[in-house]
N, C-alpha and C positions, 0 to 999 in steps of 0.2 A: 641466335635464338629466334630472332623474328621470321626469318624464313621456314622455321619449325612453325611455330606459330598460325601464322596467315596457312600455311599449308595444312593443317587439319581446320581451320576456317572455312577454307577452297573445299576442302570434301565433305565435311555436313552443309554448305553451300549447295555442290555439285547435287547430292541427293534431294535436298529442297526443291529444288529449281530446274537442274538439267532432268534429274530421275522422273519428277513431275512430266517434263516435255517427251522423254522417252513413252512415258505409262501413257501420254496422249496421244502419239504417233502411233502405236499399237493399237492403240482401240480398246480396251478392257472393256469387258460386258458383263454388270452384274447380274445381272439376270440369267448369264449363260449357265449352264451346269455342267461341273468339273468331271472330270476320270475317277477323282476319288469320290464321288459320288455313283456318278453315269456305270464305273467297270469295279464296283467295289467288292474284293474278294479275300480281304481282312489278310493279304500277308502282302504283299507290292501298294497296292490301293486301297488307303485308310484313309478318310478327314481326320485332320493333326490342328490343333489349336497354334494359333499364326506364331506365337510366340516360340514354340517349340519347334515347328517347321524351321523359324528362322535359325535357330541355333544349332539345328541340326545342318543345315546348309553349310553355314558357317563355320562349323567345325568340319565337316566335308573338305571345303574349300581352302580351309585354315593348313591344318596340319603346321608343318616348321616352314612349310615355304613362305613366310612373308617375314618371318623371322630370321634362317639364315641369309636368303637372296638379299634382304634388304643390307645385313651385317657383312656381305660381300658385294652388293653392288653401291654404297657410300665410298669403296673404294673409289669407284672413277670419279667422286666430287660431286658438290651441290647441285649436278645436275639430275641426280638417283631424285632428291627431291621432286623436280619439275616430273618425272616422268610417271613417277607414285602416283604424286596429284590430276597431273593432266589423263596420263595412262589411266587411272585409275575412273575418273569421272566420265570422260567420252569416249572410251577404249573398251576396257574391264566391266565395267559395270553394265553395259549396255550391250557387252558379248552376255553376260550372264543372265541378264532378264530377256533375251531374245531367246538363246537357246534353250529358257526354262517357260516362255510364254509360250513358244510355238511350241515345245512337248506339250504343253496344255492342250492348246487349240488341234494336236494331234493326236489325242487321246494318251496323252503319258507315251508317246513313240520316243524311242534310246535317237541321239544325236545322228548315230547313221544314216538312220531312215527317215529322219527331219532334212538330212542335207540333199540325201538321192534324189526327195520329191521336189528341191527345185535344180540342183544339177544335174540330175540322171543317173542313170544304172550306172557309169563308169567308177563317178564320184563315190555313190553309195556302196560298191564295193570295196573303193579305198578307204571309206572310211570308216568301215567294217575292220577291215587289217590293221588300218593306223591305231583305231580305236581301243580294238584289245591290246596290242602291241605294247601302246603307252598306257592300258592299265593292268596286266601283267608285269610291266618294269616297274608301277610305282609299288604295286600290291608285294611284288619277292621283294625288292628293296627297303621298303616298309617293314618285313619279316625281320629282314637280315643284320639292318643298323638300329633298331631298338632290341634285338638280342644280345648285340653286339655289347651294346651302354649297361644293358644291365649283369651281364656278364662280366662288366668289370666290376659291378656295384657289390656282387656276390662272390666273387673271387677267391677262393678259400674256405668259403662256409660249408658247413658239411661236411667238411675234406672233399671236396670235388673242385679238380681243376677248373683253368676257365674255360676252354677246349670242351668241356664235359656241360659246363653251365651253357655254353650256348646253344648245346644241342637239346637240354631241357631248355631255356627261353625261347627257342626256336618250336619248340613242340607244344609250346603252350600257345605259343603268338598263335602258332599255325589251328589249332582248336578252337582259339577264341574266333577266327576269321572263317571258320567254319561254319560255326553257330550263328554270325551275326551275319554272312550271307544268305542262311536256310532260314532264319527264322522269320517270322513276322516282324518287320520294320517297326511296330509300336512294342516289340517284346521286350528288346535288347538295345539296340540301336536308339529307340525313341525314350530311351529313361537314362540312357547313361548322358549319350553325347551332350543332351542339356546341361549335366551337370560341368562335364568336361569345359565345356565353351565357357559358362561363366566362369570356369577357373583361369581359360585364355586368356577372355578380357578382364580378369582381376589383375593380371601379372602385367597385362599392357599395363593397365592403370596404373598400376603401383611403379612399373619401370619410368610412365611417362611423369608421375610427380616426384622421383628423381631425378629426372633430366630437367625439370623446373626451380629445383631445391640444391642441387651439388652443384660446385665448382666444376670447368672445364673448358675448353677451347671447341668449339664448332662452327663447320664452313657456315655463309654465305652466299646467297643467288650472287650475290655480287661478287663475291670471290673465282672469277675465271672461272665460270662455271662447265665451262666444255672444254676444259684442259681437264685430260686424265690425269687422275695420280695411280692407277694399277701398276702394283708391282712389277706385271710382266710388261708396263705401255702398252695394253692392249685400249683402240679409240673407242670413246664412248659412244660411238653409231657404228654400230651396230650391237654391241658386244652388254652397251647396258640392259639395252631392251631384253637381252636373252637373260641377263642373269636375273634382274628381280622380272621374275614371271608374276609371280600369285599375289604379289603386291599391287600390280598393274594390271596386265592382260594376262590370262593361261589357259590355255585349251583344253587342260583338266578337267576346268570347272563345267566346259559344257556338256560332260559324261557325266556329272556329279547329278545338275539341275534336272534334268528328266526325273529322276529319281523321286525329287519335292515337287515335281509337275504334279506326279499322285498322290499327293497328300493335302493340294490346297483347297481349300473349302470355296473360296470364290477366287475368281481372276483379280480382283483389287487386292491382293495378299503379292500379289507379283512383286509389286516393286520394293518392300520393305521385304523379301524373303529374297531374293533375287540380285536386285537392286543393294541395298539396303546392304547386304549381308558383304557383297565387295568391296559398299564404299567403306565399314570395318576393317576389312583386312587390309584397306589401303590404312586406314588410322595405326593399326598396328606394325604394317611396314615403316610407316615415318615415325614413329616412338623406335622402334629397333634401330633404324638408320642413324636417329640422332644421338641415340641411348650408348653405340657402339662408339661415335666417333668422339663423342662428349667424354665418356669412359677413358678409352685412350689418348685422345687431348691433341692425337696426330696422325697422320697414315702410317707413317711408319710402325709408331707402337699399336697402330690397331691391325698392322699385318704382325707385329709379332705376338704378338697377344691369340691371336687366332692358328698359329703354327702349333702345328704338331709334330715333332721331326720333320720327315720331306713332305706332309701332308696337310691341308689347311682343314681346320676344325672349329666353323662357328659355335660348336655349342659349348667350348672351352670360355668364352666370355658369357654367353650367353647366362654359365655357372657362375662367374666373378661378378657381374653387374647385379645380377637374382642375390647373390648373399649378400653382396656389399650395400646394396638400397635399399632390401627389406627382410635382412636377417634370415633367423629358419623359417618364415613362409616363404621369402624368396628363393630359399632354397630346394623348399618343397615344388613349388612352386616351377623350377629348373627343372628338374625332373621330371615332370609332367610337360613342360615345353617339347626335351628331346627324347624323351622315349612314348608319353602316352599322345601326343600330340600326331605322332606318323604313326601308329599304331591305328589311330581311328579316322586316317588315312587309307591305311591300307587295306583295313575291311570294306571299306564303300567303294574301293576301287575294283576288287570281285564281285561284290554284288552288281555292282554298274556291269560290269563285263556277263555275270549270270543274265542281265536283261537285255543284255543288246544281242548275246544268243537265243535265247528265246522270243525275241522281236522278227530277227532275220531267219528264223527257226519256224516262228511259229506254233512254237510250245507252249501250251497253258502253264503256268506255274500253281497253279491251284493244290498240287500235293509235294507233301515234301519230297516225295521217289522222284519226282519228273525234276524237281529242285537238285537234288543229289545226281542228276543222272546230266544235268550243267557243269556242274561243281568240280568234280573229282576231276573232271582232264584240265579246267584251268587250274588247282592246287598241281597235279599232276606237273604240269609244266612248270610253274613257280619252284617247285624242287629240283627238280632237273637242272633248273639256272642257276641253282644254290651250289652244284657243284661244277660248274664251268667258271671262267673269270667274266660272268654278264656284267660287267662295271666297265667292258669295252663297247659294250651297247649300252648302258646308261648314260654313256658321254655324247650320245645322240639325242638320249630324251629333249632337252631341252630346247633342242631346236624341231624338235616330232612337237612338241608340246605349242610352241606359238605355232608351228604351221598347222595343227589341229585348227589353234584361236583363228589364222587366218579364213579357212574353208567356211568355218560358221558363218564368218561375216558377210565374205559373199554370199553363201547360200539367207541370208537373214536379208540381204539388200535383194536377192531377187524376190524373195516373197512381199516384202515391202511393197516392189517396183508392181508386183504383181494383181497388189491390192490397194494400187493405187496409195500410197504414203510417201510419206518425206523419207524416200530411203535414202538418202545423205549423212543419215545418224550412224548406217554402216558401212555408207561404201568407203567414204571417205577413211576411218578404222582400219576396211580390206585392204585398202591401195599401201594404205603405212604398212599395215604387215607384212606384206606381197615384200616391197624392198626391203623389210629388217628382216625376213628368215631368207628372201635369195642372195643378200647380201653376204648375211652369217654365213652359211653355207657354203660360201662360197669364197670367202677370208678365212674361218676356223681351220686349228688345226688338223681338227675330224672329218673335215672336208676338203677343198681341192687348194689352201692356201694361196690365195692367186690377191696382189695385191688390193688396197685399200679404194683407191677410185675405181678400179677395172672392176671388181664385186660392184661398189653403189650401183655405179650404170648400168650393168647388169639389170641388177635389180631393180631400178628404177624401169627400165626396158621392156621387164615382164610384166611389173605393173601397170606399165603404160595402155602394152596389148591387151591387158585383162580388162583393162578400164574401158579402153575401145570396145572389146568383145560386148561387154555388159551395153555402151551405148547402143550399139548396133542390135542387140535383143532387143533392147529398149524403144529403137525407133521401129522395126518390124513387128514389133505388140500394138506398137499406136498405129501402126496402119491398117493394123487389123484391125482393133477397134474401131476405126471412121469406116472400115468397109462394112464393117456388122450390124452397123448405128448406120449407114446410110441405106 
């Protein structure tokens, strides 16, 4: 319990203190004036009152990944905690106000075009590709497994099979994602998701003063904390860092933040909207993590407890913890966790993807035709993947997703280095990435399975050179500088 404890300490902490040192390594300037001010065209760039920006963020970001990852990465042991907390305060959090302060400073620009301008044309077309790629995979996925849930939930009703139900919850999702890409950001999107998010952090709350009030067994920092207990003994380096992403770090979020780039009113809104909103989701990964193991009282019963036939399913406890600690709101409450939770996921992951084509496009979005004339080829392709098995490209995301988080960092440590700051708050972030996605990659089974030290060093290897590379930019910037000054 204490290790619970101190570790949601450690992250309203981290925001006090570290968020603070980040928002002053940045520079905020109140007196600058915003996008949602300077380019305001009432459907992308509105001024949104900081309270509702934030929760909108935050439910952006939220969706179930801090909920299931975290009820499957407690599998590998107390160390899921260290990584929440730490990942979370020097990692996460300061991926997310980097890549949502420089959208600012670059007029609301989509992450693509924030990284090209300090990597280069190469960069920026990767991350044009990688960009949609992984928000196309979350946005069908997001379709596919909240039709799925409520398709069981409706199963019969009507006389309509459940074969029949999904392709109505499928056709609905798909409408609502329609509307809430084309419409004006304060139509749809800026009245509901508030309401959504205080319903996320009700169910945190109420799960977390369960884990305070019931009986149970939970690990321990001090419990052997870098001994796996994964069912399959997969080691906890590399393999935790992948699985709880949006508890920690996730590349996601930096296609999310451009998005609330246009809608802050001043740059001191950064870190409580940015900041602020991850060191949350880290709070909710460590209530899920402890809530899971607390619940089952052992790994073993919390791998069977999460089994579905041959398939693992956290939101089968997700249901049992929600009813069992606070009755029918918790049950309500569930429901909204795994179905309207990726659902309001899914919609900002097309719209992200609408503005990152008309970023590298060049499209005014100012009508809705020119809106619609985005739209239709990425819904286009989201169905198309609905009738393939894309759940063999889904087994990629995860590792597309931190190596997205990776690229920000560097690209966020060379503008730092550029503008002369303490870029240390990212490099240090990039180089850890750099070895946990070439590492992954490079062990998983989705990629070239090659043993456990032979990947580290690898990937320790690429980081190395990237870390060189970066110095070497670094000392030919400063020589130019004394030549320019001399």
């Amino acid at each position: 319990m204490y290790t619970f404890i101190i570790g949601l300490i450690a992250l309203l902490l981290g925001y006090l203190i570290y968020g603070r040192f980040v928002e002053r390594v940045f520079g905020v300037d109140d007196k600058r004036s915003t996008p949602a001010y300077r380019l305001k065209d009432d459907v992308d760039y509105i001024p949104m009152p900081a309270w509702r920006v934030y929760l909108i963020q935050f439910l952006n970001i939220a969706g179930i990944g801090p909920i299931f990852g975290a009820i499957l990465g407690i599998m590998f042991g107390p160390a899921a905690y260290l990584w929440i907390v730490f990942g979370c305060i020097f990692m996460g959090a300061v991926h997310d106000y980097m890549s949502g302060m420089l959208s600012v400073r670059k007029e609301g620009a989509s992450i693509p075009e924030i990284v090209g301008d300090e990597l280069g044309p190469a960069a920026r077309i990767l991350m044009r590709v990688l960009s949609l790629f992984v928000l196309i995979l979350v946005g069908t996925f997001f379709v596919s497994s909240p039709a799925g849930l409520l398709a069981n939930m409706t199963e019969g009703s009507l006389d309509y099979s459940k074969a029949q139900w999904i392709v109505i919850w499928t056709v609905i999702i798909f409408l609502y994602y329609i509307a809430a890409t084309l419409l004006p950001i304060d139509k749809l999107i800026g009245r509901i998701y508030p309401l959504f998010g205080i319903a996320l952090l009700i169910m945190a709350i109420g799960v977390g003063v369960g884990i305070l009030t019931t009986s149970g067994w939970m690990p321990e920092i001090t419990d052997a904390p870098f001994i796996t207990h994964h069912p399959q003994g997969l080691p906890v380096f590399p393999f935790l860092c992948i699985t709880i992403a949006c508890g920690a770090i996730s590349g996601f979020h930096a296609t999310q933040s451009p998005m609330m780039s246009r809608c802050l009113k001043d740059e001191r809104m950064g870190r409580g909207v940015f900041y602020g909103a991850m060191i949350t989701e880290g709070v909710v990964a460590m209530i899920w993590a402890a809530a899971a193991i607390k619940y089952a009282s052992s790994y073993d019963n919390l791998q069977a407890l999460i089994t579905d036939g041959d398939k693992t399913n956290p939101s089968l406890i997700v249901n049992m913890i929600c009813k069992t600690w606070m009755g029918r709101i918790g049950a309500l409450l569930a429901i909204l966790g795994v179905v309207a939770a990726p659902v309001t996921s899914g919609d900002t992951a097309f719209r992200s993807a609408r503005l990152i084509i008309a970023d590298f496009m060049h499209i005014s979005q100012d009508t809705i035709v020119r809106r619609l004339i985005l739209v239709l080829p990425l819904f286009g392709i989201a169905v198309g993947l609905m009738f393939i098995d894309f759940l063999v490209l889904w087994r990629y995301f995860a590792w597309l997703n931190q190596t997205l988080a990776m690229c920000v960092l560097w690209a966020a440590s060379i503008w730092l280095f550029r503008k002369q700051r303490f870029y240390w708050i990212t490099l240090l972030p990039a180089i850890f990435m750099t070895i946990v996605c070439t590492s992954y990659i490079l062990m998983a089974k989705e990629g070239f399975e090659l043993g456990a030290k032979v990947s580290i060093i690898c990937g320790i290897a690429l980081a190395t050179v990237l870390a060189c590379t970066f110095c070497g930019y670094a000392w030919q910037q400063r020589k130019l500088m004394k030549r320019t000054k001399s």
